[in-house]
VEXDREN-2710 file (C-alpha; in Angstrom, 1 decimal):
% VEXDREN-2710
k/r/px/py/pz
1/UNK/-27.8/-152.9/32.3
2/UNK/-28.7/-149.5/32.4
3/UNK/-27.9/-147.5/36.0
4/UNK/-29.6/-144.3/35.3
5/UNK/-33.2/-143.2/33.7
6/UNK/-33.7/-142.2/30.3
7/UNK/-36.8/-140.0/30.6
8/UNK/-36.9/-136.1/30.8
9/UNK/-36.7/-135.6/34.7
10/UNK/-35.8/-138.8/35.4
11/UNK/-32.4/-137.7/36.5
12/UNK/-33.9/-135.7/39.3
13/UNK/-36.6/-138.6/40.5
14/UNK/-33.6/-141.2/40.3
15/UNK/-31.0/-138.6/42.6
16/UNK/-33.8/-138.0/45.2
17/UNK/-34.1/-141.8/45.7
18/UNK/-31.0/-142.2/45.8
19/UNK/-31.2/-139.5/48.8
20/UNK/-33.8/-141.0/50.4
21/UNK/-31.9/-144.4/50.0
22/UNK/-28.7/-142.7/51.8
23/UNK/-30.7/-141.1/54.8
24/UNK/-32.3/-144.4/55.5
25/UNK/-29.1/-145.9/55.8
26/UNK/-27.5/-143.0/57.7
27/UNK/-30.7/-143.3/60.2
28/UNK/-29.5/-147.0/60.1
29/UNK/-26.1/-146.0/61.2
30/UNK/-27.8/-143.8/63.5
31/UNK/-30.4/-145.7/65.3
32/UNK/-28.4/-148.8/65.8
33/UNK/-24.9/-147.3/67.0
34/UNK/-26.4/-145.0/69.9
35/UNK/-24.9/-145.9/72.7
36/UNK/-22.6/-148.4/71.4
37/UNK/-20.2/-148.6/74.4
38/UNK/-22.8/-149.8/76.5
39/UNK/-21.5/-150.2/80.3
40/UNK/-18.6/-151.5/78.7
41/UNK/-16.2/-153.2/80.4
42/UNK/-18.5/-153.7/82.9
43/UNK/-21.4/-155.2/81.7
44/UNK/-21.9/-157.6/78.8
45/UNK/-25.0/-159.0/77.4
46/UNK/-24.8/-162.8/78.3
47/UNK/-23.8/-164.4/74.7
48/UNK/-21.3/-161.6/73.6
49/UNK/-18.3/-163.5/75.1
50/UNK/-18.9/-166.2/73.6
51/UNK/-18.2/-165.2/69.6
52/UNK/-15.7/-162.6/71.4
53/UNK/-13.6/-164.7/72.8
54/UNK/-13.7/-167.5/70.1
55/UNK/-12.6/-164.4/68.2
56/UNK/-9.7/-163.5/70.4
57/UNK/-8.3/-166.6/70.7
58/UNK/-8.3/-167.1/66.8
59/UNK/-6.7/-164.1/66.5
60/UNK/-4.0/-164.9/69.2
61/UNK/-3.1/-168.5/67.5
62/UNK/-3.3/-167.5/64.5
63/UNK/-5.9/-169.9/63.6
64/UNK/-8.7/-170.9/61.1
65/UNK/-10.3/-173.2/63.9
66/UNK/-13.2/-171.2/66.1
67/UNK/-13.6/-174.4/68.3
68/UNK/-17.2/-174.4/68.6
69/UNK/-20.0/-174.5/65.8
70/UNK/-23.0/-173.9/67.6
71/UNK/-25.1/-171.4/64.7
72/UNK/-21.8/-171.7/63.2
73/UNK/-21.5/-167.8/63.0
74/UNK/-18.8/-168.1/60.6
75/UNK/-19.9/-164.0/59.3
76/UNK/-19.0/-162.9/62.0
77/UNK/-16.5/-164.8/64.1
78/UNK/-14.1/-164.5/61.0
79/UNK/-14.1/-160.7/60.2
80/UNK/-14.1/-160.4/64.4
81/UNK/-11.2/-162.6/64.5
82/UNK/-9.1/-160.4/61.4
83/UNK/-10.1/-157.3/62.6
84/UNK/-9.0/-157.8/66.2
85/UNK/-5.3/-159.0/64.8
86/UNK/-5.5/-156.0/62.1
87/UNK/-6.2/-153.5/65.4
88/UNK/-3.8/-154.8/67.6
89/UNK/-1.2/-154.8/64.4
90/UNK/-2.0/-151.1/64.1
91/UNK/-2.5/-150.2/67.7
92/UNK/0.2/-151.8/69.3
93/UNK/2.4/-152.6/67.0
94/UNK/2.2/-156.5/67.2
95/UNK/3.2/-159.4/64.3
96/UNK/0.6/-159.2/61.7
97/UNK/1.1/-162.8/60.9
98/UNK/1.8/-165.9/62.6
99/UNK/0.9/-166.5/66.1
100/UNK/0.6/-163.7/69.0
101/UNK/-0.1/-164.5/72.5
102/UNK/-0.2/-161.2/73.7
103/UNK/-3.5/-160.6/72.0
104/UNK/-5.1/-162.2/75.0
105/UNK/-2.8/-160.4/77.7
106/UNK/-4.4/-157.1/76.2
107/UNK/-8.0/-158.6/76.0
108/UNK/-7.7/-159.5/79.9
109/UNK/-6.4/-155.9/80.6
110/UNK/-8.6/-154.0/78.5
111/UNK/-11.6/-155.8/76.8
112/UNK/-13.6/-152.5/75.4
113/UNK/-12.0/-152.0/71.9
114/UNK/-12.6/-156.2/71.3
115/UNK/-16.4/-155.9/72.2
116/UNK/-16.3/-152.3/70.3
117/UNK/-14.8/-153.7/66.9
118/UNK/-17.5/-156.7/67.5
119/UNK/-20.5/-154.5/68.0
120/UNK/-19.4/-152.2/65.1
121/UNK/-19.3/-155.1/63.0
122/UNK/-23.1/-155.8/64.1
123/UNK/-24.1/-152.6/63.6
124/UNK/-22.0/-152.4/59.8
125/UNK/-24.1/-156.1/59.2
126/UNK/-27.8/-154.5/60.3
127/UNK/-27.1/-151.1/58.0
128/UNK/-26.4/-153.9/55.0
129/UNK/-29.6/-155.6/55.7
130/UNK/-31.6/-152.0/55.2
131/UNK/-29.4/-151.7/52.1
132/UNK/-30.3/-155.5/51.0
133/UNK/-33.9/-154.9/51.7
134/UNK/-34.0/-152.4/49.0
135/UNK/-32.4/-154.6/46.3
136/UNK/-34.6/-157.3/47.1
137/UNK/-37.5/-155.0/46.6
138/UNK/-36.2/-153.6/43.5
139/UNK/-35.7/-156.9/41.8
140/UNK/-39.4/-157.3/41.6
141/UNK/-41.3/-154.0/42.3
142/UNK/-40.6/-150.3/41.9
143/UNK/-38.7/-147.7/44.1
144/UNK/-41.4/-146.9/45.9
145/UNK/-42.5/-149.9/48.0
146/UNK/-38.5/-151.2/47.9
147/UNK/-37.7/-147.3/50.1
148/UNK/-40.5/-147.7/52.0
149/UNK/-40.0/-151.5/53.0
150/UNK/-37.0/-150.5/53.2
151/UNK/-37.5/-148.0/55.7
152/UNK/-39.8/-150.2/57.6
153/UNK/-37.3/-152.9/57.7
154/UNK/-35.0/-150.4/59.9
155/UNK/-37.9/-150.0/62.7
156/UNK/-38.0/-153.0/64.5
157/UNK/-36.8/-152.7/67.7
158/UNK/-35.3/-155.9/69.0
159/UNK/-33.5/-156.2/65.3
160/UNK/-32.3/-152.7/66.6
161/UNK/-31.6/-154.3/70.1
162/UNK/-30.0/-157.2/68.9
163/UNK/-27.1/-155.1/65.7
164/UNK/-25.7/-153.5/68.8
165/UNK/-24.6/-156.4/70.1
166/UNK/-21.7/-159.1/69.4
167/UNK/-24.5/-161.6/68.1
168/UNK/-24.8/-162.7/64.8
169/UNK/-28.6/-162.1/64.4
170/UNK/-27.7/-158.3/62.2
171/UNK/-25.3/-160.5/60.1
172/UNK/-28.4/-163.6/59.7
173/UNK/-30.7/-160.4/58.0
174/UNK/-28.4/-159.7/55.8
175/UNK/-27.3/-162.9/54.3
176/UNK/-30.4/-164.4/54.6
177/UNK/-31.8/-160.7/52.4
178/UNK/-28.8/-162.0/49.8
179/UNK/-29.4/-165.3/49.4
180/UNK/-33.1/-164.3/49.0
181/UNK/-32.0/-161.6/46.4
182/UNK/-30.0/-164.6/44.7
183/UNK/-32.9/-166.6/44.3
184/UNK/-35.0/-164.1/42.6
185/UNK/-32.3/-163.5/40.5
186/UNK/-32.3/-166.9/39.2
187/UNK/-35.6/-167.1/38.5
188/UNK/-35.5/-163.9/36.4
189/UNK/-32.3/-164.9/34.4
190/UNK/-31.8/-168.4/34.4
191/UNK/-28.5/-170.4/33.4
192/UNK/-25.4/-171.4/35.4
193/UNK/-24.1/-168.4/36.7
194/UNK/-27.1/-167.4/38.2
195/UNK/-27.5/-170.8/40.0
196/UNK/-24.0/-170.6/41.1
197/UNK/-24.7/-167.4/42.5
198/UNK/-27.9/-168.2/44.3
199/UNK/-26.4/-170.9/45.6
200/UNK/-23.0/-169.4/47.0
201/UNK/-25.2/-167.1/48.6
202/UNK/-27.3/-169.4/50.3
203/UNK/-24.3/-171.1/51.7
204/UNK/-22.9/-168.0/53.5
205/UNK/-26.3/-167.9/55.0
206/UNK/-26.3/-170.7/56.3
207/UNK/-22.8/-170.4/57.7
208/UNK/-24.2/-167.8/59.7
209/UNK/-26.8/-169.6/60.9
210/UNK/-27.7/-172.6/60.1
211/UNK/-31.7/-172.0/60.8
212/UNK/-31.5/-170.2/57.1
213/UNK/-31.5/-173.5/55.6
214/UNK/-34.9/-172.3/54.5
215/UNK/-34.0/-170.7/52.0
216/UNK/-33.1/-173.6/50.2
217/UNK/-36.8/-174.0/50.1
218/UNK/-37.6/-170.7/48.1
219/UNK/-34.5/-172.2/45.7
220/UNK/-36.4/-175.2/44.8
221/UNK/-39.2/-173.7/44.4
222/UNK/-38.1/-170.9/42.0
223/UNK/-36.3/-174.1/39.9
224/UNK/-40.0/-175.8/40.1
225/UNK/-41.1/-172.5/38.6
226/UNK/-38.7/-172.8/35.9
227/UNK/-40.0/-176.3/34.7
228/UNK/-43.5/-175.5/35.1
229/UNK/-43.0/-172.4/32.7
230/UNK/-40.9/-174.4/30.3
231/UNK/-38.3/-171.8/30.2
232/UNK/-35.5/-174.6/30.9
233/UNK/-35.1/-177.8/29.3
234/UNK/-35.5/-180.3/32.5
235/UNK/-32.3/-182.1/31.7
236/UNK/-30.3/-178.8/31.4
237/UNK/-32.5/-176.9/34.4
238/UNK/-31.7/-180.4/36.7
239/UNK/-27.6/-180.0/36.0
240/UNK/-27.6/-176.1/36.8
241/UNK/-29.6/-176.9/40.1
242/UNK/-27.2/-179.5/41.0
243/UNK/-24.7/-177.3/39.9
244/UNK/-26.5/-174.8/42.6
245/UNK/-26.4/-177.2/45.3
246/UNK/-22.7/-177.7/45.1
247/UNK/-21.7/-174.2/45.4
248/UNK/-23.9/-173.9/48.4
249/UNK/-22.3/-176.8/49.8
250/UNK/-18.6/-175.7/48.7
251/UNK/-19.5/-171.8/50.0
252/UNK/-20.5/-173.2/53.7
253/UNK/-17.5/-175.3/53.8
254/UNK/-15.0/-172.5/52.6
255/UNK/-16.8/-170.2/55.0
256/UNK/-16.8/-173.4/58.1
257/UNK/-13.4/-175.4/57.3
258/UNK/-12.9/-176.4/60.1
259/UNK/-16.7/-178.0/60.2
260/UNK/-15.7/-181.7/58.9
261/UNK/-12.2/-181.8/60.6
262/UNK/-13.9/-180.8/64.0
263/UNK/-17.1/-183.1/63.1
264/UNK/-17.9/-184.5/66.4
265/UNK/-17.5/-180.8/68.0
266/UNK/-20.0/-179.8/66.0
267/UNK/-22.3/-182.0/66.1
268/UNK/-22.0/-182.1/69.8
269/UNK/-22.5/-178.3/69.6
270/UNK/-26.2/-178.5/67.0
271/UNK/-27.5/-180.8/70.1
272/UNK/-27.1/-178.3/72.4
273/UNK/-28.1/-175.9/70.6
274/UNK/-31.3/-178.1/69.3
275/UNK/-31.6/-179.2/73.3
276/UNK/-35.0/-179.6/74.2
277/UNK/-35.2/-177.5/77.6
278/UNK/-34.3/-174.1/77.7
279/UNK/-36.0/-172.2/81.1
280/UNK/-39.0/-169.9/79.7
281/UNK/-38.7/-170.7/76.0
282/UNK/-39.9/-174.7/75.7
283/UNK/-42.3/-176.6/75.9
284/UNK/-44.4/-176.0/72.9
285/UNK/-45.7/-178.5/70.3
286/UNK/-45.1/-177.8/66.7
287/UNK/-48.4/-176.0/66.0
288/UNK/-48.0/-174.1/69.3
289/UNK/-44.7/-172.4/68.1
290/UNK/-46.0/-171.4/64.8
291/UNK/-49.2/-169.9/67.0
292/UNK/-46.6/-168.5/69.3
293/UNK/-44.8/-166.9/66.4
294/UNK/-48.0/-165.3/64.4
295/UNK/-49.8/-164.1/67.5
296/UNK/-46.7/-163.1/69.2
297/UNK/-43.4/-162.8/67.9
298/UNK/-44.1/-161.1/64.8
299/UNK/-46.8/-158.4/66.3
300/UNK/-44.5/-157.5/68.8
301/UNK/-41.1/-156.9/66.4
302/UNK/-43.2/-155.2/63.8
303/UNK/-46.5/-154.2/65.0
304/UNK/-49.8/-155.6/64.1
305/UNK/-50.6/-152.9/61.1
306/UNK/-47.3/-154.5/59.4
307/UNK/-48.3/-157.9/60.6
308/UNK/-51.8/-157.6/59.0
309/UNK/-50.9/-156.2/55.9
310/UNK/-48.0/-158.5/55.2
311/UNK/-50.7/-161.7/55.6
312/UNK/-53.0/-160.0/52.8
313/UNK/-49.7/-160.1/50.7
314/UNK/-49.1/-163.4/51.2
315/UNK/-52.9/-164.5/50.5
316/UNK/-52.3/-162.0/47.2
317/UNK/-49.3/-163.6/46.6
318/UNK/-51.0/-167.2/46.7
319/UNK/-53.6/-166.2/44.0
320/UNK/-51.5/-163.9/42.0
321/UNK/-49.6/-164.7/38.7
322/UNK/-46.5/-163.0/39.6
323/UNK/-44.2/-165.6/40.7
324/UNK/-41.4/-163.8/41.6
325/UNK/-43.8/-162.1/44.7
326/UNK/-44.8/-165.7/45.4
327/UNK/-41.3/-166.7/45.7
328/UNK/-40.7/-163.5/48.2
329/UNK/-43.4/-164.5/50.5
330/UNK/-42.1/-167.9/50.3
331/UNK/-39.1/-166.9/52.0
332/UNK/-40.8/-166.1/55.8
333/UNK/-43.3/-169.5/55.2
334/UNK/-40.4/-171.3/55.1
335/UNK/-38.6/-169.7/57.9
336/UNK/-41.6/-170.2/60.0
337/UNK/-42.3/-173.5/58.8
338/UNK/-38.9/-174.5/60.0
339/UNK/-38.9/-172.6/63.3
340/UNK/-42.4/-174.3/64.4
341/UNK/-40.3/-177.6/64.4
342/UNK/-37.2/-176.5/66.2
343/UNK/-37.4/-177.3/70.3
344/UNK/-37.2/-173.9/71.6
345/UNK/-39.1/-170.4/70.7
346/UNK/-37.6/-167.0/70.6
347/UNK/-38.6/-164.0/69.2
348/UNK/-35.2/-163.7/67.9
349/UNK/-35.8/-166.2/65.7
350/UNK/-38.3/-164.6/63.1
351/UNK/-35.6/-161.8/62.8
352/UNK/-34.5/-162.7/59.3
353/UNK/-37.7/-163.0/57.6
354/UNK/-38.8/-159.2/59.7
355/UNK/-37.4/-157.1/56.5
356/UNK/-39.4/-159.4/54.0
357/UNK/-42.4/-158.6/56.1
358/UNK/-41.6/-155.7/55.8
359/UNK/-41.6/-155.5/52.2
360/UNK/-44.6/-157.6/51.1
361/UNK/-46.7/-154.4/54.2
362/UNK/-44.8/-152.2/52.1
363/UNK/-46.2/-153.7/48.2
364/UNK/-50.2/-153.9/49.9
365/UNK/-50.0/-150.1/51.3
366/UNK/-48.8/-149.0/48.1
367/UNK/-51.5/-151.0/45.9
368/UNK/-54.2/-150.1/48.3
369/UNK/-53.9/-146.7/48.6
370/UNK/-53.1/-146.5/44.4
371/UNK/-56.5/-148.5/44.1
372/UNK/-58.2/-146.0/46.5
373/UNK/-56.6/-143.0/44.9
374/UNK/-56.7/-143.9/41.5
375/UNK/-60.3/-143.1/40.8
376/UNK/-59.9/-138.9/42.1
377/UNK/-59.3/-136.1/39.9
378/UNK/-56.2/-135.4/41.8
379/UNK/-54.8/-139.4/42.0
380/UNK/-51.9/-138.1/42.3
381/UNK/-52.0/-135.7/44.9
382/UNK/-54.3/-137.8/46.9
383/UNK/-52.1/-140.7/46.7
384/UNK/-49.1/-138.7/48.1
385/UNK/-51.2/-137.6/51.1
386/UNK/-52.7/-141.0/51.9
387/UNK/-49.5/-142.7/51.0
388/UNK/-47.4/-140.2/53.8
389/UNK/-50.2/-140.3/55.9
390/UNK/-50.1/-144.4/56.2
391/UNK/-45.9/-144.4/56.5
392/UNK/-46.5/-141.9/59.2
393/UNK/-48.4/-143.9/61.3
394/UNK/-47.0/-147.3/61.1
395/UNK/-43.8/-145.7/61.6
396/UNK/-44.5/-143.8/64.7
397/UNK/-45.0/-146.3/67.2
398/UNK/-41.9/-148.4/66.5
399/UNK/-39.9/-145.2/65.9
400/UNK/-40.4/-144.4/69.7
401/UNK/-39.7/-147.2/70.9
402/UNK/-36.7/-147.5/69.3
403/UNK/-35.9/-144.1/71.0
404/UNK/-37.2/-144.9/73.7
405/UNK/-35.3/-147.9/73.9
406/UNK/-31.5/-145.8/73.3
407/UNK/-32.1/-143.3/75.7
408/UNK/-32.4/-146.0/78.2
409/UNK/-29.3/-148.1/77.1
410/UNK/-27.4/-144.9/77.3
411/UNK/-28.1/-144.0/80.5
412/UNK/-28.1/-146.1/84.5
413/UNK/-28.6/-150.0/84.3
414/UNK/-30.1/-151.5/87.2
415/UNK/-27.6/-153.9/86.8
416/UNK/-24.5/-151.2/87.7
417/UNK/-27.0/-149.4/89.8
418/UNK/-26.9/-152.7/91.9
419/UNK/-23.1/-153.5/91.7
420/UNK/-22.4/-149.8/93.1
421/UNK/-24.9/-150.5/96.2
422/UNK/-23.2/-153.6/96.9
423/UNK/-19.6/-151.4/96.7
424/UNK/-20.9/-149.4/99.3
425/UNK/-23.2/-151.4/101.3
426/UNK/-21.8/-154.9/101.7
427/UNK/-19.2/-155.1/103.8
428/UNK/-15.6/-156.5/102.3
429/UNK/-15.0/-160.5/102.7
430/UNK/-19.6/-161.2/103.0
431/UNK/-20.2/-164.2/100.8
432/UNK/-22.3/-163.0/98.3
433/UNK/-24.5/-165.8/96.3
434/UNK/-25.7/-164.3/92.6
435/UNK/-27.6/-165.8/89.6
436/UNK/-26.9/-164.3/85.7
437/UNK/-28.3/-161.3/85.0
438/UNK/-27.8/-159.1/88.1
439/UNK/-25.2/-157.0/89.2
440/UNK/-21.7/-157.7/87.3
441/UNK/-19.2/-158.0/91.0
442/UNK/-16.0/-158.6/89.3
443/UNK/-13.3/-156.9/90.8
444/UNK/-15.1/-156.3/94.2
445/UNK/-13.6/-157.3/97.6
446/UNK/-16.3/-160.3/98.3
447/UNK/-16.5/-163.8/98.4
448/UNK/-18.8/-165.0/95.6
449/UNK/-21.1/-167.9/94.6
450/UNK/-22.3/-167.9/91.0
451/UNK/-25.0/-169.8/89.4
452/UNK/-26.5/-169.4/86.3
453/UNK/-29.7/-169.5/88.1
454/UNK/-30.3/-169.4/92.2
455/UNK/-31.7/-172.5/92.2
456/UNK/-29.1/-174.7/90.0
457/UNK/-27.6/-175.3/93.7
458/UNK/-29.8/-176.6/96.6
459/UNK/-30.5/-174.0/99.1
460/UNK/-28.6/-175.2/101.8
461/UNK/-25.3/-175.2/99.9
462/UNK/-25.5/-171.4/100.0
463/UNK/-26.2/-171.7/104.2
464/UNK/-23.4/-174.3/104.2
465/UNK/-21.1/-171.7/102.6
466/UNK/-22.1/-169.0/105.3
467/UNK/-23.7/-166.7/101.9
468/UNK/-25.0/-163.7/103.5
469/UNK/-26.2/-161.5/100.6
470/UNK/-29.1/-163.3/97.4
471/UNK/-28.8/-161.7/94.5
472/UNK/-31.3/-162.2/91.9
473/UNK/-33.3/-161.0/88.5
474/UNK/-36.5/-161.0/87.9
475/UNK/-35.3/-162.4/84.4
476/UNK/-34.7/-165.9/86.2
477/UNK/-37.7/-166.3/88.9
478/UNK/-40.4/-164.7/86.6
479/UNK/-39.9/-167.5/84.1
480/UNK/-39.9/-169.7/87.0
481/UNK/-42.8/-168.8/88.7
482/UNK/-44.9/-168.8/84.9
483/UNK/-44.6/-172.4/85.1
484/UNK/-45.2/-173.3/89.3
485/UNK/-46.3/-176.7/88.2
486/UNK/-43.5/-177.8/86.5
487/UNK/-40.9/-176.0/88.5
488/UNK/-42.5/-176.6/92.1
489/UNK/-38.5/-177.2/93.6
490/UNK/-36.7/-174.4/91.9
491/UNK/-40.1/-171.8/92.8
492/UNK/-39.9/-173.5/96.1
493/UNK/-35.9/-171.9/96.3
494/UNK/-37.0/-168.0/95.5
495/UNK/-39.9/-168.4/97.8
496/UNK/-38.0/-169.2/100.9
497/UNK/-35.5/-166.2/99.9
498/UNK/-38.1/-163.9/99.3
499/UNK/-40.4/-165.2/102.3
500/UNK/-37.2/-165.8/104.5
501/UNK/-34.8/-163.1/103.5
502/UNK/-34.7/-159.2/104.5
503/UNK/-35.6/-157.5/101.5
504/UNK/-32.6/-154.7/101.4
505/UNK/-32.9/-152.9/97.8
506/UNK/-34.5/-153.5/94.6
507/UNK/-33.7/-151.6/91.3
508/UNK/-35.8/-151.8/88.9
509/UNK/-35.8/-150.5/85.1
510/UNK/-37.6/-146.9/84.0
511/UNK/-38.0/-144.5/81.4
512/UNK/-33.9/-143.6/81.9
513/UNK/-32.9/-147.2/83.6
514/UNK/-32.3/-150.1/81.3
515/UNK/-31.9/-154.0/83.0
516/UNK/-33.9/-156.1/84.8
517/UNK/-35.5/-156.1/88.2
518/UNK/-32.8/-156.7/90.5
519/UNK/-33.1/-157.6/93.8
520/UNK/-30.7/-158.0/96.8
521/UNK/-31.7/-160.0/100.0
522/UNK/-29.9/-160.3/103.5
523/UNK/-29.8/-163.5/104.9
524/UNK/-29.3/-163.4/108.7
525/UNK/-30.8/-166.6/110.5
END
């Protein structure tokens, strides 16, 4: 397969793409590594610990076994687990094979280079996904709208958000932008190999998550494609899609071994993870999430320009004849489709299918403005203008925000801001009762009462435990209080603190201060 043009000038053309492909990837690198360190050691967002230290302690053992198979996160937790060992090897000269204790003696002393090599792995994962976004563009459509939805795929803020953090939501947009690549690979070539292929990559995806099942959808229905069009014979076409299935299956397990050994763990862990109550994000019936997820989720993430624009693609899509663009807006109808079913809604959620969106805005603005230009004098002229003109603002507001966003995660938190005060405030040996999300007090000379949330204890255990000092987060009560009705006991708690209590200092977030609201209340009856 040829890997460079042909035509007079096309050497130039195909070295400035290339260009543009490398500075979108270095604004990648960019964008989502500001401010990587984070508050570090002191602050943690609340799910990093958990794929850190599943990490750590495979590292220490020596062990293929994670313990827990909640997304499974297999993409992550493994490279985690062989780069910590591979550091600490290098670093401080420890065994590089068998088991070494001492791995978690150094992660209780200093935490920052585990949660660094974690978040750089994120970060490494949502650069890919820019870089995957192309290819899957390029395997149906030009350079043009494969660098742009490229580029768009890199502006979306909470995608942004979410690579700098030990999560495997980066790693979930690239797999799921491979196995999608696979897919319309297959289609395009047909035979064994490529099923094997499409199907390997599937299963990785799904042994990072295992809400990218989807994508087995859009591999059906490119093998449905293939009968319809004849291009297989249907006994030969059925064998190669088993064929397909099997590697999937054989990928996720190679990627998960410890899946069947550990089988009641895991399933124990899906439950939870499928549980029907989570505080703020429940509560919705099938058609509500999918509303939910059109009207919200996707217009905040990308913006409602991209949002609109993507929809006219998939309608174009539906009554086109090119298959392999039906098959690509497939992909986030499948997702969706899936999510609407699932218990709980997050925004998170819709983060894989965000570069696809992406791409199918990217293929209308080209074809509109081509169809709007193509009738001037100067088409092509025109077409450059109107086509910079419409990148430019679609890519403003997100842009911002992004920045925005960076310049607030590298400077105060409320949450420090808060931990400081009560340094200097509270005096030593106060009981001091605080939910998730407030001020991080390890290390400080007080008696503490945790909860994930104030009111997972009754109020009068904090009296009974003389708790002089509430704090709490606006992250907690406000979900609380959006739903009075149904939480009338726990809104009843916050109430009497905020009606009861002696207001002392509240921090809340700015243009330069990242966090919640965080309160702190005196309690002196």
């Amino acid at each position: 397969m040829k890997i460079y043009p042909s035509r007079p000038g096309g050497y130039s053309r195909w070295i400035s793409r290339l260009l543009v492909l490398i500075v979108l990837l270095a604004a990648g690198f960019f964008l989502a590594g500001w401010g990587l360190r984070r508050h570090l050691p002191l602050l943690t967002d609340v799910d990093e610990p958990f794929f850190v230290k599943s990490a750590v302690g495979m590292a220490a053992r020596a062990s293929l076994n994670p313990g827990q198979f909640n997304h499974p996160g297999s993409t992550i937790i493994y490279p985690m687990a062989a780069s910590f060992r591979l550091w600490y090897s290098l670093s401080r000269g420890g065994p590089l094979w068998g088991a070494a204790p001492d791995i978690l003696v150094a992660f209780r002393q200093d935490n920052v280079p585990f949660y660094l090599l974690g978040r750089m792995l994120a970060v490494a994962y949502g650069i890919l996904s820019v870089w995957a976004a192309y290819l899957v563009g390029r395997r149906i459509s030009g350079r043009k709208i494969s660098l742009l939805g490229a580029w768009w795929s890199l502006l979306c803020p909470y995608a942004v958000l979410l690579a700098q953090l030990v999560r495997p939501d980066s790693a979930c947009a690239f797999f799921g932008l491979i196995g999608l690549w696979a897919c319309l690979r297959m289609y395009q070539r047909c035979g064994w190999q490529a099923q094997v292929i499409a199907g390997a990559a599937i299963g990785l995806a799904v042994a990072t998550r295992y809400s990218l099942i989807p994508l087995l959808g859009v591999y059906v229905l490119a093998n449905l494609f293939l009968l319809v069009e004849g291009r297989r014979e249907p006994r030969r076409l059925a064998g190669e899609f088993v064929g397909g299935l099997g590697a999937a299956c054989l990928a996720f397990l190679l990627v998960t071994p410890f899946l069947l050994v550990e089988l009641k763990t895991a399933l124990a862990n899906i439950r939870f993870e499928r549980r029907l109550y989570h505080l703020g994000h429940d509560g919705l019936s099938p058609l509500g999430n999918l509303r939910w997820y059109l009207g919200t989720a996707i217009p905040q993430n990308l913006g409602w320009p991209r949002t609109l624009l993507a929809t006219a693609a998939v309608i174009r899509a539906l009554a086109g004849r090119r298959r392999e663009w039906l098959l690509l807006a497939s992909y986030p109808v499948f997702c969706l489709a899936g999510l609407s079913f699932h218990s709980q809604f997050w925004g998170r959620y819709v983060l894989p299918a965000a570069p696809v969106i992406s791409l199918l805005a990217a293929w209308t603005t080209v074809d509109l403005i081509g169809r709007l230009t193509g009738k001037f004098r100067r088409a092509g002229l025109l077409n450059g203008l109107f086509l910079a003109a419409a990148v430019a603002g679609i890519s403003c507001v997100p842009t911002l925000r992004i920045i925005r966003m960076n310049i607030r995660r590298t400077g105060s938190s409320t949450q420090i801001l808060a931990r400081e005060w009560v340094s200097a405030r509270v005096p030593a040996g106060a009981v001091i009762a605080r939910e998730r999300e407030t001020a991080p007090l390890k290390g400080l000379p007080h008696r503490m009462l945790f909860a994930s949330h104030l009111p997972d204890r009754p109020f009068e255990d904090y009296l009974d435990a003389e708790t002089r000092y509430f704090l709490v987060s606006d992250q907690n009560y406000l979900r609380y209080f959006a739903e009075p009705e149904r939480y009338a006991a726990e809104t009843a708690i916050y109430r009497r603190l905020f009606d009861e209590g002696i207001l002392l200092r509240e921090f809340a977030p700015s243009a330069t201060v990242d966090g919640p609201t965080v309160r702190i209340y005196e309690w002196n009856h």
